[in-house]
Rosetta silent file (secondary structure, phi, psi, omega in degrees, C-alpha in Angstrom):
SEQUENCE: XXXXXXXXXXXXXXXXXXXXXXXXXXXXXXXXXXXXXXXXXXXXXXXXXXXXXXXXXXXXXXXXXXXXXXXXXXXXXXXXXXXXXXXXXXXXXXXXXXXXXXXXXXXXXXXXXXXXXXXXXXXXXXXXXXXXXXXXXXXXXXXXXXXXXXXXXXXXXXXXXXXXXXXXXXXXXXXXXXXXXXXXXXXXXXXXXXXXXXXXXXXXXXXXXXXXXXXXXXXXXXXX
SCORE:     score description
SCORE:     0.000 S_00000001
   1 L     0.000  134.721 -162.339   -4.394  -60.346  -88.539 S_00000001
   2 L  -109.852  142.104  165.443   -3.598  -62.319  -85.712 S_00000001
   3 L  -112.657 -174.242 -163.072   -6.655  -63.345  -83.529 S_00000001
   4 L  -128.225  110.500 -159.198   -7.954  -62.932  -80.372 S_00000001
   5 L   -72.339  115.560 -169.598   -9.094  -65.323  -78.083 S_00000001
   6 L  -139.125  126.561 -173.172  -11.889  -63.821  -75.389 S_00000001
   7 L  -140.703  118.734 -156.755  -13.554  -65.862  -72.794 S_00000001
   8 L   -71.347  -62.359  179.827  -16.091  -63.477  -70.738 S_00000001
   9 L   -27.606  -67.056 -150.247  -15.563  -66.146  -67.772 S_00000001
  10 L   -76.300  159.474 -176.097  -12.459  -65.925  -66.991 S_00000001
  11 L   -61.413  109.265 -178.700  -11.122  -63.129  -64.940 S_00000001
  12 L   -78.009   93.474 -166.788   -9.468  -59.751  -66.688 S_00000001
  13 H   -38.312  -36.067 -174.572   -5.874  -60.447  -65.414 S_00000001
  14 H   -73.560  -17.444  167.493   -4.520  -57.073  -66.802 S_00000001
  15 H   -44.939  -73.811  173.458   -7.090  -55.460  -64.758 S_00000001
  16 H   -71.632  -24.650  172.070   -6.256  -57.016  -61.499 S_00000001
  17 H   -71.432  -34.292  178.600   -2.436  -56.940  -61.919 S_00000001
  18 H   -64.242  -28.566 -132.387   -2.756  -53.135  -62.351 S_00000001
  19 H  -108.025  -57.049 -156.192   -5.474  -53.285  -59.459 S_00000001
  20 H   -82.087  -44.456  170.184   -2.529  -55.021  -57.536 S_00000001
  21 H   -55.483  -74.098 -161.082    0.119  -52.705  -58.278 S_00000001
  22 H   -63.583    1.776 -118.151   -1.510  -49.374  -57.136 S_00000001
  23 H  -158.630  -80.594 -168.022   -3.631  -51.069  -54.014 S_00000001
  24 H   -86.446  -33.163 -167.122   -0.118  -53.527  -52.266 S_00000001
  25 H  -111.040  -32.436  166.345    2.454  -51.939  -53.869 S_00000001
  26 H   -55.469  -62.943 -168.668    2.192  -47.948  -54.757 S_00000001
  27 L   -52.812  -22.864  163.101   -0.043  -47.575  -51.530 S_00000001
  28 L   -78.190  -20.250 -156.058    2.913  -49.326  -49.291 S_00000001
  29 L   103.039  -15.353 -173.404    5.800  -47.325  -50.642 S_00000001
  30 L   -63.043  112.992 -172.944    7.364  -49.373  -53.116 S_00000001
  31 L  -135.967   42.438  179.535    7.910  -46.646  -55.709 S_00000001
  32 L  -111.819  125.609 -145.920   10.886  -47.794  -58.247 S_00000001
  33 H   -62.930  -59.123 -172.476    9.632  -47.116  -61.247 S_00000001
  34 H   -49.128  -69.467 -179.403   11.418  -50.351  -63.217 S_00000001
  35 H   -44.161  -57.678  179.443    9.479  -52.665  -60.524 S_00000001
  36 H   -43.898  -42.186  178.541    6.151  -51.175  -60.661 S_00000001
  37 H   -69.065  -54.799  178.773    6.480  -51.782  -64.349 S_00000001
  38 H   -55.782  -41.793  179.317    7.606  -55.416  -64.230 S_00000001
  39 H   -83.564  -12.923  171.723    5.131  -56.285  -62.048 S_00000001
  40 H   -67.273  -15.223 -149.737    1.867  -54.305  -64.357 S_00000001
  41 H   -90.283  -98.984  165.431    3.701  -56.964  -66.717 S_00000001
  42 L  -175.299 -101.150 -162.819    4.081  -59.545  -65.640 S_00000001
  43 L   -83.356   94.274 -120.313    1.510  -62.601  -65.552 S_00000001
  44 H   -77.216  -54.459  159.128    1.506  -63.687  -62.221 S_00000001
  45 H   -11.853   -9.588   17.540   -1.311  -65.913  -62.670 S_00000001
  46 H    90.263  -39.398 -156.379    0.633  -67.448  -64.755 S_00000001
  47 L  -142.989   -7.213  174.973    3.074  -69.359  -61.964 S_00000001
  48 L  -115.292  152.180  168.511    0.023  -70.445  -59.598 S_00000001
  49 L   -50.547  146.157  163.309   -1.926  -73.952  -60.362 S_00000001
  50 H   -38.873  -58.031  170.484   -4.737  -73.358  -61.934 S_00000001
  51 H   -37.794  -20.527 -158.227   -6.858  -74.337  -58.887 S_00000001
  52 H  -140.740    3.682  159.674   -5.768  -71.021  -57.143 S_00000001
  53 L   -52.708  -13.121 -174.047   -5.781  -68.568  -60.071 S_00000001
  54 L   -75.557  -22.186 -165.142   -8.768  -67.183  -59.146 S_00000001
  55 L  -121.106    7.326 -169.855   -6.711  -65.678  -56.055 S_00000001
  56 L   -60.240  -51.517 -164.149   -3.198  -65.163  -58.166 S_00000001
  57 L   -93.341   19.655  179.423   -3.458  -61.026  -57.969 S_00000001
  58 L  -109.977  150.518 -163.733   -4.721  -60.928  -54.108 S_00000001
  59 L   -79.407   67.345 -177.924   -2.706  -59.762  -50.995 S_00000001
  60 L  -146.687  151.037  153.500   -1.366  -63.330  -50.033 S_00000001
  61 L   -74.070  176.384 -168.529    0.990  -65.990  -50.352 S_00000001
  62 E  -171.676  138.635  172.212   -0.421  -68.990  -52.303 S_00000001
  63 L   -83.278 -169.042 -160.174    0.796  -72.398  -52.248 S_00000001
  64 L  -171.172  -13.597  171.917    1.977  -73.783  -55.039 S_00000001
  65 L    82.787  171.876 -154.848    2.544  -77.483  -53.423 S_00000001
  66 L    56.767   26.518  179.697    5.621  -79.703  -52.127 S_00000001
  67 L    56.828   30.048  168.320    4.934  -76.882  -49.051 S_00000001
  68 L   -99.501 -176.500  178.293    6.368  -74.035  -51.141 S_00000001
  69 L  -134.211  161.621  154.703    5.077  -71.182  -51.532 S_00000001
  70 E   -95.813  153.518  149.052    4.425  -67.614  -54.314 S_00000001
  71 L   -29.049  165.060  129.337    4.986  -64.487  -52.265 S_00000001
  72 L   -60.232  132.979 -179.306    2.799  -62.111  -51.417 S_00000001
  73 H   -51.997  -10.590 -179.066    2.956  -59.396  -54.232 S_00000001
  74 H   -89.022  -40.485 -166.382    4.162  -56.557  -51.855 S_00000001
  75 H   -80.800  -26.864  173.396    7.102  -58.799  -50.539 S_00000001
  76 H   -57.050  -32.129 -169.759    8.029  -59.547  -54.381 S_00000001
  77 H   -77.620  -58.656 -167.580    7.906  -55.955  -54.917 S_00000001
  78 H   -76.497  -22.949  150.962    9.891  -54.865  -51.847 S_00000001
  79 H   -57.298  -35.586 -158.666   12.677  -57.772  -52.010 S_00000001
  80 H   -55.737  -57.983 -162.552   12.864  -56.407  -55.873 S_00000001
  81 H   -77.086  -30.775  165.708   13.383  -52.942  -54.874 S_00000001
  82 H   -33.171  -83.569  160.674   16.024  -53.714  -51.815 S_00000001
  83 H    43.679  -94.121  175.479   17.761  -54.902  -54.609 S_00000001
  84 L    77.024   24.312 -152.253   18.531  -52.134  -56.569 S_00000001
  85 L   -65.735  166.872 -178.985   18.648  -54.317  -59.983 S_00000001
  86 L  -115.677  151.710 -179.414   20.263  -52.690  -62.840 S_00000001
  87 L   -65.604  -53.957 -160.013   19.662  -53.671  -66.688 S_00000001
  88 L   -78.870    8.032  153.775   22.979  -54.828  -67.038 S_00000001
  89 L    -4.402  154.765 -176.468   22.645  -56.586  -63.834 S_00000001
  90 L  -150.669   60.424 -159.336   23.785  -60.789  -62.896 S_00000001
  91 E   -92.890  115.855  133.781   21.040  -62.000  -60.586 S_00000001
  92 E   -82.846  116.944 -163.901   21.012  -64.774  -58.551 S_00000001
  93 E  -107.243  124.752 -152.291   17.920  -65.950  -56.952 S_00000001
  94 E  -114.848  107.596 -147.895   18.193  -68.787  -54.357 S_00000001
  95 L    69.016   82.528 -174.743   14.628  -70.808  -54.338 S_00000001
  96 L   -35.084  -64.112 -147.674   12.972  -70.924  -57.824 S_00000001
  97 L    25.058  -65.422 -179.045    9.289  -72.107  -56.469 S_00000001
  98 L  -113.075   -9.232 -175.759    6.819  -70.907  -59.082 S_00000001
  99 L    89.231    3.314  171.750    9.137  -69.066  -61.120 S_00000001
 100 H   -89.301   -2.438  165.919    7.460  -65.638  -60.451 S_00000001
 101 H  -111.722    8.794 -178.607   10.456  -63.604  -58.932 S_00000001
 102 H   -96.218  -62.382  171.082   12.664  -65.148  -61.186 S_00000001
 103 H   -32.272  -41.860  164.706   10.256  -63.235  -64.391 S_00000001
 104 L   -81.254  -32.757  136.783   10.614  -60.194  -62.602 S_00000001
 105 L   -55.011  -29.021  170.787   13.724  -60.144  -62.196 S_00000001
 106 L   -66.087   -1.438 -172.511   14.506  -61.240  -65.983 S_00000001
 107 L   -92.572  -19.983  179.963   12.325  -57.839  -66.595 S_00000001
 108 L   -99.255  -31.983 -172.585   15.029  -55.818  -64.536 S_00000001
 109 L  -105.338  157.030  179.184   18.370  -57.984  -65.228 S_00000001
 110 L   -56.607  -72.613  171.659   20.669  -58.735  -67.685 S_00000001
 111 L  -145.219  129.996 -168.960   20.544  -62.549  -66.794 S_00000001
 112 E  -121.099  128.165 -176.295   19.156  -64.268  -63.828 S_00000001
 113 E   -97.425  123.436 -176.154   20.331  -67.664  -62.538 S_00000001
 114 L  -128.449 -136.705 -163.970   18.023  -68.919  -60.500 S_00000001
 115 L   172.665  129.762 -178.021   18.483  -72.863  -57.964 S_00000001
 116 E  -145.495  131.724 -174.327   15.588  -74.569  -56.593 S_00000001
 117 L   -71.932  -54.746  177.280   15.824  -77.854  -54.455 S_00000001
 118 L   -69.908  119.272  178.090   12.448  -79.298  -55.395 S_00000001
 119 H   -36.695  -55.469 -170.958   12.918  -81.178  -59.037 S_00000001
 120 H   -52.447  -40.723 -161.786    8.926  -80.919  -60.201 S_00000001
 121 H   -84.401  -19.715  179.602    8.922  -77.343  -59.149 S_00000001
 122 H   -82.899  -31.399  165.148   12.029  -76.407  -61.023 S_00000001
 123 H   -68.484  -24.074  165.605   10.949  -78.048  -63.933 S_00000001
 124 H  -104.765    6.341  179.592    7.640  -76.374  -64.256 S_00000001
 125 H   -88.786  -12.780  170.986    8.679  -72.975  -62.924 S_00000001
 126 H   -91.074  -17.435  159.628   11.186  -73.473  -66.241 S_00000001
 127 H   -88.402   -6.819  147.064    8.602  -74.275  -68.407 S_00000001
 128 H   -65.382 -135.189  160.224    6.631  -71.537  -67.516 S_00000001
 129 H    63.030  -85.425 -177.990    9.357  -69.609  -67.970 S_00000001
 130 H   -54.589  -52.889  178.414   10.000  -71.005  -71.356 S_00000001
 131 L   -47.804  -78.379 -132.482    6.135  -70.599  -72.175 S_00000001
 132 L   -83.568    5.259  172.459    5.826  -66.702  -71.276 S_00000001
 133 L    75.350   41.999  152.496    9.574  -66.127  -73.706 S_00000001
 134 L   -89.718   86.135  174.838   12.015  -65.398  -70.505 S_00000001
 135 L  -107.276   62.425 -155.210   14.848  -66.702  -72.018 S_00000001
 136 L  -130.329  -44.634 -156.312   17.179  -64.577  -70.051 S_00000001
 137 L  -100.703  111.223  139.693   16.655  -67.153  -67.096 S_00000001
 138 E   -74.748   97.358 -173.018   18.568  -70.017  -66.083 S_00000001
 139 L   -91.413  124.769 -171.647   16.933  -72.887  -63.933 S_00000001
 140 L  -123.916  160.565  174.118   19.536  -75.284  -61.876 S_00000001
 141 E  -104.211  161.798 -174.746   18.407  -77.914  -59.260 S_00000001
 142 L   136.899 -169.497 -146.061   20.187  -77.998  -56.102 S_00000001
 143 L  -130.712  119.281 -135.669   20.843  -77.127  -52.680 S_00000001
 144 L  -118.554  -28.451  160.224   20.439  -72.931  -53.434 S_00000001
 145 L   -19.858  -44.661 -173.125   22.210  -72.968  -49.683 S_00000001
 146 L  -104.471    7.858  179.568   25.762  -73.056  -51.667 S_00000001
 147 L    98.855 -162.717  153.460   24.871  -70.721  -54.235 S_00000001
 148 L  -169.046   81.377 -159.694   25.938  -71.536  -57.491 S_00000001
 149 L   -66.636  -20.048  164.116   29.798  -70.626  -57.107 S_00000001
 150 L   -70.417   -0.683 -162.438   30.303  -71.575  -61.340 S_00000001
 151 L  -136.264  -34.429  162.350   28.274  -68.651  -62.781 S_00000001
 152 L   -32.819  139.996    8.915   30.065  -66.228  -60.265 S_00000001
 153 L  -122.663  177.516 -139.405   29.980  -63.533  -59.165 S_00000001
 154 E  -137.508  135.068 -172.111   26.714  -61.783  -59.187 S_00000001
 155 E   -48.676  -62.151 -162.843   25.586  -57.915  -58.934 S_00000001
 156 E  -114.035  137.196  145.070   22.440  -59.145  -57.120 S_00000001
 157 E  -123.378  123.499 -170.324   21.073  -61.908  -54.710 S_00000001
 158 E  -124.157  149.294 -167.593   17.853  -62.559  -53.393 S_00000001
 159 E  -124.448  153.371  171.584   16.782  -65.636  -51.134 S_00000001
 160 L  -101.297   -4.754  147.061   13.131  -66.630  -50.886 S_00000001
 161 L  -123.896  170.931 -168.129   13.172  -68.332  -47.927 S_00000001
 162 L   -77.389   84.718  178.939   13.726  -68.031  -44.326 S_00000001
 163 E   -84.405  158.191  166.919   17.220  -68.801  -43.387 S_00000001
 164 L   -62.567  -37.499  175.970   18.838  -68.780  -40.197 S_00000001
 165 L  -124.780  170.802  159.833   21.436  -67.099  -40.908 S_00000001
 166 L   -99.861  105.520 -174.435   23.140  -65.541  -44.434 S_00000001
 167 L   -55.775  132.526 -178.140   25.014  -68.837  -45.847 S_00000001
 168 L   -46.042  -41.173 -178.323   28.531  -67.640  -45.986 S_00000001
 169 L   -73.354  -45.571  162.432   29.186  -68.811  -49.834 S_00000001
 170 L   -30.615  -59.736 -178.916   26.152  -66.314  -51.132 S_00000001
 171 L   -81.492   14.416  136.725   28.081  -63.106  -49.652 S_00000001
 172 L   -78.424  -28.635  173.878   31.480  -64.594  -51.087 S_00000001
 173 L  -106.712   52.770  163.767   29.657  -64.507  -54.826 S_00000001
 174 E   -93.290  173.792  174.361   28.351  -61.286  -54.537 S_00000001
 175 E   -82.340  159.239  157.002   30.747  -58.640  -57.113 S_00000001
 176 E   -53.495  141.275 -162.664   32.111  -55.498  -55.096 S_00000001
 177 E    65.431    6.433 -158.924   28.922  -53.649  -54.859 S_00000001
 178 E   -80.423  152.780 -179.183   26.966  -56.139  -55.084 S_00000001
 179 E  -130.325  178.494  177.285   23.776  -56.665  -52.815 S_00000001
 180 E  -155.453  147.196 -148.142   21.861  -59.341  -51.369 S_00000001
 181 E  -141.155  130.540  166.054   18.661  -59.376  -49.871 S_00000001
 182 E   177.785  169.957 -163.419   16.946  -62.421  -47.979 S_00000001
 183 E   -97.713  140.529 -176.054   14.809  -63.217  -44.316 S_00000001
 184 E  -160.601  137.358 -157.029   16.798  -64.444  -41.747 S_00000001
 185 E   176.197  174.108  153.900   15.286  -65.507  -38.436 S_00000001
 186 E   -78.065 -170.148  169.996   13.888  -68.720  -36.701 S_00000001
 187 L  -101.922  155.218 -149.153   11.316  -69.923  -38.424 S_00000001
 188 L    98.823  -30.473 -179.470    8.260  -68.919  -38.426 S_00000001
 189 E  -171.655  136.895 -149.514    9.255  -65.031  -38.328 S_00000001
 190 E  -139.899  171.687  173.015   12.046  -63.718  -39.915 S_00000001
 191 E  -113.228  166.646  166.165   13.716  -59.470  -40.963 S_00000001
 192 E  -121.370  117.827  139.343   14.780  -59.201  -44.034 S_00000001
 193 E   -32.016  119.232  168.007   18.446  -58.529  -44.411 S_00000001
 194 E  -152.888  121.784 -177.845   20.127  -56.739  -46.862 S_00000001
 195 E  -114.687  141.888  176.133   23.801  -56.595  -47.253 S_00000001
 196 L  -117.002 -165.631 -153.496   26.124  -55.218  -49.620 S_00000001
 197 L  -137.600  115.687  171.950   29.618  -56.276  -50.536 S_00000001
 198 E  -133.609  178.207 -154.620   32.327  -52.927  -50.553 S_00000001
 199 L   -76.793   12.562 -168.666   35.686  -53.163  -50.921 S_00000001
 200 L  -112.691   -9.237 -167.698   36.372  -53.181  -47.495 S_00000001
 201 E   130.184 -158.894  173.469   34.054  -55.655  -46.147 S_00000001
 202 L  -153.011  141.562 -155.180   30.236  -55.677  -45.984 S_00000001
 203 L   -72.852  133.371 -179.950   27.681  -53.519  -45.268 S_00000001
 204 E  -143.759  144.706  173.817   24.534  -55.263  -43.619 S_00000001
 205 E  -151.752  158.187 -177.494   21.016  -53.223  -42.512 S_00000001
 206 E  -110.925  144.387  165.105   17.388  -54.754  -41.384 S_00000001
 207 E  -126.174 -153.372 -142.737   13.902  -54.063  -42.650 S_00000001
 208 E   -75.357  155.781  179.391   10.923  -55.194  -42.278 S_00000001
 209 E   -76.789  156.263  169.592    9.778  -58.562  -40.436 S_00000001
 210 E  -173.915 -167.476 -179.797    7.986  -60.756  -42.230 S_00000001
 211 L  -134.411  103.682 -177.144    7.476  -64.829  -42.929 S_00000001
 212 L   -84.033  171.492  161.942    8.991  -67.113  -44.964 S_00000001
 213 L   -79.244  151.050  170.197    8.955  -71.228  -45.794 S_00000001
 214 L   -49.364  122.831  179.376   12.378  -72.318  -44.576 S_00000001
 215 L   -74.140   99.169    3.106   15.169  -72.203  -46.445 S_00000001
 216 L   120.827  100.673  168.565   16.424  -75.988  -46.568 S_00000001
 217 L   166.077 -154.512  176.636   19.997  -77.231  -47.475 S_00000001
 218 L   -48.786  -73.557 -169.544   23.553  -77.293  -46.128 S_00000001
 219 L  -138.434   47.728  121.981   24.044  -73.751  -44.373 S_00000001
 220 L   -96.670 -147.824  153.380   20.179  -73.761  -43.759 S_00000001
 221 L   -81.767  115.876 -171.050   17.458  -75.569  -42.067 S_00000001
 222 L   -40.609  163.589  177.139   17.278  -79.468  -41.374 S_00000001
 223 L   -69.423  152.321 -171.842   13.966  -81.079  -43.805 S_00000001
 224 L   -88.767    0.000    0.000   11.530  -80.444  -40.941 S_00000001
């Protein structure tokens, strides 16, 4: 019998992620089925410091430190579903930060690569990671600006910051059909972009505005 560990203090996470779901994400529109499910799953609480767990399942961003940020749970949900992942899916995700949209995507994809600039953060968003059994997930350091043109090319891409633009080498490793989804603006206020790659050239349409941390590198934004 394996046992079970119960501490009436602490907060009942499965509660609030379900809580979280139907409240930011049914009640907005997000309604693909595969997401909704990944995200009852799972534990986001999980990927924020301790200090701020109390606030992990609420309709915010959260820091997370080195001036990154987690998402807000609706924009994880609604990059997710732009998307379109597939199980047999090849996701690349371009800014690691806590490691919670890289777990939801391992819940939808085949394998997810994912590139984070800050060292500390990539190393504990992989040991988190490691902890919760997504071992599905690849974590690389680097400048997420260039991709990661050796594991190419990839069904899906999603960026997690606010770039100016869509860095050219991301839409060269998407596959034909492939899609890619990321905020592109100045900073401060950004659309989210989502283009797909057909055999012909590539498809690009805008949604909703919204606000990202900068996206940082090469064919981003200078360190501020």
């Amino acid at each position: 019998m394996v046992a079970t560990y119960c501490d009436e203090t602490e907060p009942d996470y499965s509660a609030l992620r379900l809580a979280m779901v139907r409240k930011q994400l049914e009640s907005r529109g997000i309604r693909d089925r595969r997401v909704l499910e990944a995200m009852r799953v799972v534990p986001r609480h999980r990927f924020v410091p301790e200090v701020r767990r109390y606030a992990a399942y609420e309709d915010m961003p959260l820091e997370i430190g080195y001036g990154q940020t987690i998402s807000q749970p609706y924009m994880v949900g609604l990059m997710t579903q732009m998307l379109e992942v597939q199980p047999t899916d090849r996701v690349l995700e371009i800014g690691t930060g806590s490691g919670y949209q890289a777990a939801v995507l391992a819940s939808l994809a085949r394998e997810v690569f994912t590139v984070e600039r800050v060292p500390e953060l990539a190393r504990r968003a992989q040991q988190t990671l490691y902890e919760l059994g997504y071992d599905n997930v690849r974590v690389y350091e680097g400048d997420g600006t260039h991709g990661l043109p050796e594991c190419a090319p990839y069904d899906g891409i999603i960026v997690t910051a606010g770039a100016p633009h869509v860095p050219e080498s991301l839409k060269q490793q998407l596959a034909e059909g492939g899609r890619l989804v990321c905020p592109v603006g100045p900073r401060g206020m950004q659309h989210l972009i989502r283009i797909v790659r057909r055999a012909d050239g590539f498809c690009e349409e805008e949604g909703i505005g919204c606000v990202f941390v900068p996206l940082i590198g090469a064919d981003g934004w200078n360190e501020p």
